[in-house]
C-alpha positions in Angstrom: 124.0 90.6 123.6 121.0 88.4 124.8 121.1 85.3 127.1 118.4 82.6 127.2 119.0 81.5 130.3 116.9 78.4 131.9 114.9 81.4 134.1 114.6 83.6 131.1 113.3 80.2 128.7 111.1 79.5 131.7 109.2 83.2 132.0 108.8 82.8 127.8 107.1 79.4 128.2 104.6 80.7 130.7 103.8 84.0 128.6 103.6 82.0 125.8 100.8 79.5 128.2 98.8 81.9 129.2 98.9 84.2 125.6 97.7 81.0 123.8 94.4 81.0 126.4 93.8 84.5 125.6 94.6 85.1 121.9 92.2 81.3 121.2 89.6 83.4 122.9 90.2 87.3 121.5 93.3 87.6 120.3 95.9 90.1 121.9 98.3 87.1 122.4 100.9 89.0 121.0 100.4 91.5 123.5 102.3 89.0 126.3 104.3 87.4 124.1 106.4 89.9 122.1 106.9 92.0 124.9 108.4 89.4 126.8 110.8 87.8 123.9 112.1 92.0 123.8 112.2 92.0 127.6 114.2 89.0 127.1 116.7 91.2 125.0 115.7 89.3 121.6 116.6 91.5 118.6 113.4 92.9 117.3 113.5 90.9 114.0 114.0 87.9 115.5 111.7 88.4 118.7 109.0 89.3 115.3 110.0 85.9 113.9 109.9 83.9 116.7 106.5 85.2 117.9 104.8 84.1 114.4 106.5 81.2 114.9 105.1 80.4 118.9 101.7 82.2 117.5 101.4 79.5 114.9 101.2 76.9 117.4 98.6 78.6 119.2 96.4 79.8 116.3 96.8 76.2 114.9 95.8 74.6 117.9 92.7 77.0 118.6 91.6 76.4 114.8 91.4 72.8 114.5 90.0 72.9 118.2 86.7 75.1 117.0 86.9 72.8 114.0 87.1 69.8 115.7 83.1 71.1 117.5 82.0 72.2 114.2 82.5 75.7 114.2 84.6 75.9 111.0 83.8 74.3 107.8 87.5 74.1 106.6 86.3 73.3 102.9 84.9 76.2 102.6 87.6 78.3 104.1 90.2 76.6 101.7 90.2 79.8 99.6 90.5 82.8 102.5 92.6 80.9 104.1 95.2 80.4 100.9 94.5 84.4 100.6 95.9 85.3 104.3 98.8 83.0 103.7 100.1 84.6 100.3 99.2 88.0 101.5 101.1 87.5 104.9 103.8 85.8 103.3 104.1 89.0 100.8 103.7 91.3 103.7 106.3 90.3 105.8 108.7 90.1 102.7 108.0 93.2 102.0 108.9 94.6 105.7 112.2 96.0 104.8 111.4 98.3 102.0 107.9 99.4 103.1 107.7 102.4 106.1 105.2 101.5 108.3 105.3 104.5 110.6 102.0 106.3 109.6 100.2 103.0 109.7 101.3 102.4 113.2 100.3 106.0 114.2 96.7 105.6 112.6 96.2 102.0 114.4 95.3 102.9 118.0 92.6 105.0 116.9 91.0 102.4 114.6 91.6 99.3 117.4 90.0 101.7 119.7 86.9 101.8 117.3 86.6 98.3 117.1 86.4 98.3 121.0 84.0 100.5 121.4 81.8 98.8 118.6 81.9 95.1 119.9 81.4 97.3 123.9 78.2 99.4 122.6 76.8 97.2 119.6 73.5 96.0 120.6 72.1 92.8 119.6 75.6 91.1 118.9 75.3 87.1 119.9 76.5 83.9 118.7 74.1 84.2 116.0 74.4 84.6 112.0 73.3 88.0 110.6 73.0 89.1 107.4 75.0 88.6 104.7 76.7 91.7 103.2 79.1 90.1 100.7 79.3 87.1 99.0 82.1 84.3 100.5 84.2 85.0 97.6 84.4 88.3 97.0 85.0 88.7 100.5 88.2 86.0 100.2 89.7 88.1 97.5 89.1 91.4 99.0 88.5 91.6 102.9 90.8 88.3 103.9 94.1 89.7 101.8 94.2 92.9 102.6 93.8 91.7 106.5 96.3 88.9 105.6 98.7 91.8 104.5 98.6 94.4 107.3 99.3 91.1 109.5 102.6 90.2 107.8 103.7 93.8 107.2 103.0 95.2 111.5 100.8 92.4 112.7 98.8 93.9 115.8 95.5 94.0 115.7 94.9 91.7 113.1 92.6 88.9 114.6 90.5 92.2 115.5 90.2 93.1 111.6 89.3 89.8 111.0 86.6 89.5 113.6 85.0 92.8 112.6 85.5 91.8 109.3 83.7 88.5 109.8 80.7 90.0 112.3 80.1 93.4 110.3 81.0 92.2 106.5 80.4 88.1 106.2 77.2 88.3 109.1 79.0 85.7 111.4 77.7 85.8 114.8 80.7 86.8 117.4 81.5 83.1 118.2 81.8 81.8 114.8 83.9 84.6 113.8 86.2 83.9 116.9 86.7 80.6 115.2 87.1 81.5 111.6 89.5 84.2 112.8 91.6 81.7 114.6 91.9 79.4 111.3 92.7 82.8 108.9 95.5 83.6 112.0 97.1 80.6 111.5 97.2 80.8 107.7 98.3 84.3 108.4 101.2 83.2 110.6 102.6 80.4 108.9 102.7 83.0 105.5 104.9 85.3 107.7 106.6 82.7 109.4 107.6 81.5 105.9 108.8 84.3 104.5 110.9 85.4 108.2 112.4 82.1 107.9 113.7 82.3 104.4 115.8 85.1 106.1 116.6 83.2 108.9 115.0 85.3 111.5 113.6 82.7 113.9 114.9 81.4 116.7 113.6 77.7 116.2 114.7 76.3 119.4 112.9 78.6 121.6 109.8 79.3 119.0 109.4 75.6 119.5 109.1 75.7 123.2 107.1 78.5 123.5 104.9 76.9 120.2 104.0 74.0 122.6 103.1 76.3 125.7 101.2 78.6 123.2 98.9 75.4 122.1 99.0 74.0 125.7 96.9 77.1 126.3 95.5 77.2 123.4 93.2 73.8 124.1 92.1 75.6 127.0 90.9 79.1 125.4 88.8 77.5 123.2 87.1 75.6 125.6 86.1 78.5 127.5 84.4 80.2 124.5 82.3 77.7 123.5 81.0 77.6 127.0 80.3 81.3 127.6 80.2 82.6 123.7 79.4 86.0 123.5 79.8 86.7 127.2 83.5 85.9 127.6 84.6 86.8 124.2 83.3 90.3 123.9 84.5 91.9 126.7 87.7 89.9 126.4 87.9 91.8 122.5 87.4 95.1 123.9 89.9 94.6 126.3 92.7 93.1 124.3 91.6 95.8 121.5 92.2 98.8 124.5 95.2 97.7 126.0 96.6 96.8 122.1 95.9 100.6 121.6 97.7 102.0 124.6 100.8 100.2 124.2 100.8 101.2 120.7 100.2 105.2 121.7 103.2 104.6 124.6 105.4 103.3 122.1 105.0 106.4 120.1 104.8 108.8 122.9 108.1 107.1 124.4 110.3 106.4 120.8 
């Protein structure tokens, strides 16, 4: 049996601070937060729940913040972003019938990929590339299938969608940061939805560390515009590594 004690409340608030500068920058913010709510002793369901729930916050906050500077165009993202949330809503329904265990075993391999990609690319910048699929085609195949790994096992997913936005859509690395943050939050409330409906959340404490999570989350965003490729690159490989290893230990050690 779990206590939230006011010490225990107060560590979650800070993890959930500093996860929302990270994960508005390259993601990973799951990384700090749902170790800590499992630390905490938080059932795993719930501590799943409660983290979309905080990681809404923070996504939503980092989204309309990249809006807000014109590095989204939320008209056109109506439709991807519909796509993530039905997908991640049917993922995370979905949880308790579908065995993930293979998945989870093939994902450190592929996030490690993706580091080493965004850590040896040459020529990736803040600017546009080419094109390799049209914007809708890509919302009805790419964004889905993303939107449904993240409500199924949910690590690793704001790395799918940036590699998915750089390699596939042409974006150039900080404009996929942003778009990524907007499909996260679509992503998160679909899951969120669907972990509520069983009443998995823990609302009192997701709301706390929501409001930390977005606290944070102002101040991510900030940083990216300012250094664009610089920061966020070696921040992705980074969160993309360290995602990788704690998924490996988790096998090795269970």
């Amino acid at each position: 049996m779990y206590e939230l004690t006011a010490e225990v409340v107060t560590m979650l608030t800070a993890a959930a601070f500093v996860a929302g500068i990270i994960d508005s920058i390259a993601g990973g913010g799951g990384l700090i937060t749902l170790p800590a709510l499992m630390l905490a002793g938080v059932p795993p369901v719930n501590a799943l729940a409660t983290n979309k729930m905080q990681g809404a916050f923070g996504s939503g906050m980092a989204a309309y913040a990249y809006a807000r500077r014109g590095h989204v165009d939320l008209r056109s993202q109506a439709r991807p972003a519909v796509a993530s949330f039905l997908a991640a809503a049917l993922g995370s329904s979905l949880v308790p019938f579908i065995p993930t265990d293979a998945l989870r075993l093939i994902l450190p391999a592929v996030l490690i990929a993706i580091a080493l990609f965004f850590a040896l690319k040459p020529g990736l910048s803040d600017v546009d590339r080419v094109e390799r699929m049209a914007p809708a085609l890509y919302a009805m195949t790419v964004v889905p299938l993303i939107g449904l790994y993240d409500g199924l096992v949910g690590p690793g997913a704001g790395a799918f969608f940036m590699i998915g936005f750089v390699l596939v859509a042409g974006y150039g690395v900080l404009k996929a940061t942003a778009h990524t943050k907007l499909l996260n939050f679509a992503s998160n409330i679909g899951s969120l939805i669907a972990f509520a409906l069983a009443g998995a959340p823990l609302w009192g404490l997701g709301l706390l560390m929501g409001l930390a999570q977005a606290a944070g989350a102002q101040i991510g965003p900030r940083l990216a515009m300012r250094n664009g490729t610089r920061l966020i690159k070696p921040l992705l490989v980074v969160s993309s590594t360290v995602l990788a290893l704690r998924l490996i230990w988790q096998v090795w050690s269970g």
